[in-house]
C-alpha positions as CSV (number, residue, x, y, z in Angstrom):
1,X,0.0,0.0,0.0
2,X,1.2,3.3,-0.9
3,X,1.6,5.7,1.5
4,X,-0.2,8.6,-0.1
5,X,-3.4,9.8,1.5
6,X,-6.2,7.3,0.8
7,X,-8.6,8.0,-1.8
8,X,-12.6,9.5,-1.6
9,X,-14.4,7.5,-4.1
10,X,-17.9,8.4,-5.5
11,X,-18.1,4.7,-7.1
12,X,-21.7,4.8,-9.5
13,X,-24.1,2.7,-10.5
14,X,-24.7,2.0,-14.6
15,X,-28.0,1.7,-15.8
16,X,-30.7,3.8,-14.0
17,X,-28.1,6.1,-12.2
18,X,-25.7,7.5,-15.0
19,X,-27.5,6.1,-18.2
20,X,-31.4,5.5,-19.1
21,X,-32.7,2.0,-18.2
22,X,-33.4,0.2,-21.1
23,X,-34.2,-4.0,-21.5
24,X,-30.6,-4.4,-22.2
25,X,-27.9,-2.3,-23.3
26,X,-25.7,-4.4,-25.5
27,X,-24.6,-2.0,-28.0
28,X,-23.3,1.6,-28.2
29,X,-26.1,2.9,-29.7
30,X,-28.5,1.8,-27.1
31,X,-27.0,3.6,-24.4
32,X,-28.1,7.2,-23.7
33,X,-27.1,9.2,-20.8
34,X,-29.2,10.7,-18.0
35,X,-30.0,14.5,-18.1
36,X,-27.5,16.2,-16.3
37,X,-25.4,13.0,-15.2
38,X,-22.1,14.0,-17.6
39,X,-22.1,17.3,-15.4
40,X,-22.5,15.7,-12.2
41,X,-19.6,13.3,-13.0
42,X,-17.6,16.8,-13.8
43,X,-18.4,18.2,-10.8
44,X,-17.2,14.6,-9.1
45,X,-13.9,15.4,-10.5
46,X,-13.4,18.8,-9.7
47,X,-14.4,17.9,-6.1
48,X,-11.5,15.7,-6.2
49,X,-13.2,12.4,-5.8
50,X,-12.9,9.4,-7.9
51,X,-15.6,8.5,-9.8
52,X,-15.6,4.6,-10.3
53,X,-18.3,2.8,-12.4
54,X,-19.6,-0.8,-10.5
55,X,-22.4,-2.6,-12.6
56,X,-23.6,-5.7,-12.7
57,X,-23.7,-6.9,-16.7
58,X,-25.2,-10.8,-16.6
59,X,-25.7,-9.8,-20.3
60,X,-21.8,-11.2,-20.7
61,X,-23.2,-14.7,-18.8
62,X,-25.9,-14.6,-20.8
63,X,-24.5,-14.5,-23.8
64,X,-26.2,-11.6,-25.2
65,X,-22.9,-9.9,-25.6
66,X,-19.3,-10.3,-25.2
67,X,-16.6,-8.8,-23.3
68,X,-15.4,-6.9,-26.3
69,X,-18.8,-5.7,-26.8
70,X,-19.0,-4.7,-23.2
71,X,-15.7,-2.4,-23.6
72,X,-17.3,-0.8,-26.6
73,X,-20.0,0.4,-24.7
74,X,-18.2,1.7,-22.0
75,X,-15.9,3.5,-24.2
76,X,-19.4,5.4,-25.2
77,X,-20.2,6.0,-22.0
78,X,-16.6,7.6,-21.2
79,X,-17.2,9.3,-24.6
80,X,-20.7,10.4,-23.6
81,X,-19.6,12.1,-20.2
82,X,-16.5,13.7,-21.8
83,X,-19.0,15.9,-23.8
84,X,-19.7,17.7,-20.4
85,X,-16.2,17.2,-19.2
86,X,-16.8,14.1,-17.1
87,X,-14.2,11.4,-16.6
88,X,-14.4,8.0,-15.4
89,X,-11.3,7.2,-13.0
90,X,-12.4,3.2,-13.4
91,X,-14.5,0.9,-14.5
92,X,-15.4,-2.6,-12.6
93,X,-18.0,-5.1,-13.8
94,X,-19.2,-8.0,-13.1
95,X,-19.7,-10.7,-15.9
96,X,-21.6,-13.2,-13.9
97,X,-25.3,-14.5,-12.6
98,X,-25.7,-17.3,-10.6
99,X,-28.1,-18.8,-12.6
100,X,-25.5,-18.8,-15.7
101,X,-22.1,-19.1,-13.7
102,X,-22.8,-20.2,-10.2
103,X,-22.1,-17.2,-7.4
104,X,-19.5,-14.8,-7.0
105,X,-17.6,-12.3,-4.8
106,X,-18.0,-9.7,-7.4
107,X,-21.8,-9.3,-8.1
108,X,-23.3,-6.5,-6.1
109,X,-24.4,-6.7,-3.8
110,X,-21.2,-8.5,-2.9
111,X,-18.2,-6.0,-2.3
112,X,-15.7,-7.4,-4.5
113,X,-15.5,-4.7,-7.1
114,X,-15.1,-1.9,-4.8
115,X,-12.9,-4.1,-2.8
116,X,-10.7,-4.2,-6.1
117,X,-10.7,-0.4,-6.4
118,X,-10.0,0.1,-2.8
119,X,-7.0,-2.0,-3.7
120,X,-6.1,-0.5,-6.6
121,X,-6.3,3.1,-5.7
122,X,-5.9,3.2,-1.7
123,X,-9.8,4.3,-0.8
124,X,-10.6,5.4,2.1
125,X,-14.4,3.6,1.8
126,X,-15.4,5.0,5.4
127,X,-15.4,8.5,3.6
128,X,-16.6,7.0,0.0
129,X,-20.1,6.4,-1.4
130,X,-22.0,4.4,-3.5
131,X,-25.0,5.9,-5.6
132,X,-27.4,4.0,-7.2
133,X,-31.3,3.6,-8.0
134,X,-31.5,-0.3,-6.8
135,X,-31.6,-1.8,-3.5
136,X,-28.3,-3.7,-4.4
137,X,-26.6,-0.6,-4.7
138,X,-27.9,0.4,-1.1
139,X,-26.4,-3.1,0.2
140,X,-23.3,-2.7,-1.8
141,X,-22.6,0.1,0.5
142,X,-23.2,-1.5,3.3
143,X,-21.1,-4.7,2.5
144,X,-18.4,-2.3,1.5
145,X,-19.0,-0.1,4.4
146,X,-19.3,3.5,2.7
147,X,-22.0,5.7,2.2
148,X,-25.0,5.0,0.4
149,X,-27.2,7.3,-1.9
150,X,-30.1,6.0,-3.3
151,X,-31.6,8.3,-6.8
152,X,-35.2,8.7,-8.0
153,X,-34.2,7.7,-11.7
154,X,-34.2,4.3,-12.9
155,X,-36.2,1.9,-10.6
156,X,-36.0,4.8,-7.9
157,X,-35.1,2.4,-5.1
158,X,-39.0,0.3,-5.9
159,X,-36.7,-2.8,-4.7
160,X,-35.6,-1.6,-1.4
161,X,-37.1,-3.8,1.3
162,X,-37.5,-1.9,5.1
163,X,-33.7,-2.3,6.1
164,X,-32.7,-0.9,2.9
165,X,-32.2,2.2,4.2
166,X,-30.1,4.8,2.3
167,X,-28.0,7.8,3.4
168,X,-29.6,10.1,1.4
169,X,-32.4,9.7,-1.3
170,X,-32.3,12.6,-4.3
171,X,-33.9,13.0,-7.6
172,X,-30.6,13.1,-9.9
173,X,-27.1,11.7,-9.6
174,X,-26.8,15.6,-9.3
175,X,-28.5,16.2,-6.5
176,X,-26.4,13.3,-4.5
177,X,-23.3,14.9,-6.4
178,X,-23.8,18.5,-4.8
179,X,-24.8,16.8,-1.1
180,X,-21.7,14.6,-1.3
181,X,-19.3,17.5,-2.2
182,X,-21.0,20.7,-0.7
183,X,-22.9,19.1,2.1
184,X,-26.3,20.1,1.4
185,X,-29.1,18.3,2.7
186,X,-30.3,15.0,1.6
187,X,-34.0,15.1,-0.1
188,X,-35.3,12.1,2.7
């Protein structure tokens, strides 16, 4: 371990939190961004966080798409939030589904991705977050013991059972954004 100050992380959900859920987003061309989310990843940036990507992609069990496939729609993503000046410090996903693959350490709301970025760039998770729109993403945090924020896009947190209890609940990845790096109040 280095010893450089450990990290703040802002690690984010895919589908629901930065892009717009759809069925399945296998190729480039399905995948559009959220209003406002390339900003919010600026501002996550500027505030001197790391803003890490952890999603879940049984599409690559499946077999609906391949790994390659996968990258290319990432690199859209990345190309998408450049457009508003936002950068992706990582991306971490997990390929598999227990119904495909048998279980894993990695799927959320297991902690192994962020448990890979905390090794690979020295986090401090106590002072990190997760934001998401899922209940896994809530539980994720949790299991990884950071911060959870839970956002009204996607499935808007429909999943979360009565000990899935956020943080901080906000309508955009924005809203979580300016409360994690300004310390405004959470929307609850």
């Amino acid at each position: 371990m280095s010893d450089s100050p450990a990290a703040r992380a802002i690690f984010l959900d895919r589908d629901g939190t930065l892009n717009v859920e759809v069925d399945a987003v296998l190729t480039p061309d399905h995948l559009r961004l959220i209003d406002g989310a390339g900003e919010a990843v600026r501002r996550i940036n500027r505030a001197g966080y790391l803003a890490i990507l952890i999603t879940n992609q049984a599409v690559v069990a499946r077999g609906d798409c391949g790994a390659e496939d996968l990258r290319r729609v990432h690199e859209q993503l990345r190309l998408l939030l450049a457009r508003d000046g936002g950068r992706l410090d990582a991306v971490y996903y997990c390929p598999h589904h227990p119904d495909f693959t048998g279980a894993c350490g990695c799927r959320k709301p297991a902690p192994g991705m962020i448990l890979q970025a905390q090794s690979d760039f020295n986090i401090d998770l106590p002072n990190s977050w997760v934001v998401g729109d899922s209940a896994k993403d809530i539980r994720l945090a949790r299991n990884a013991g950071a911060h959870a924020a839970l956002v009204r896009t996607g499935k808007a947190g429909a999943d979360a059972g009565p000990d899935d209890r956020p943080d901080g609940i906000f309508d955009s990845l924005g809203d979580a954004v300016s409360f994690i790096t300004g310390g405004n109040s959470p929307n609850k």
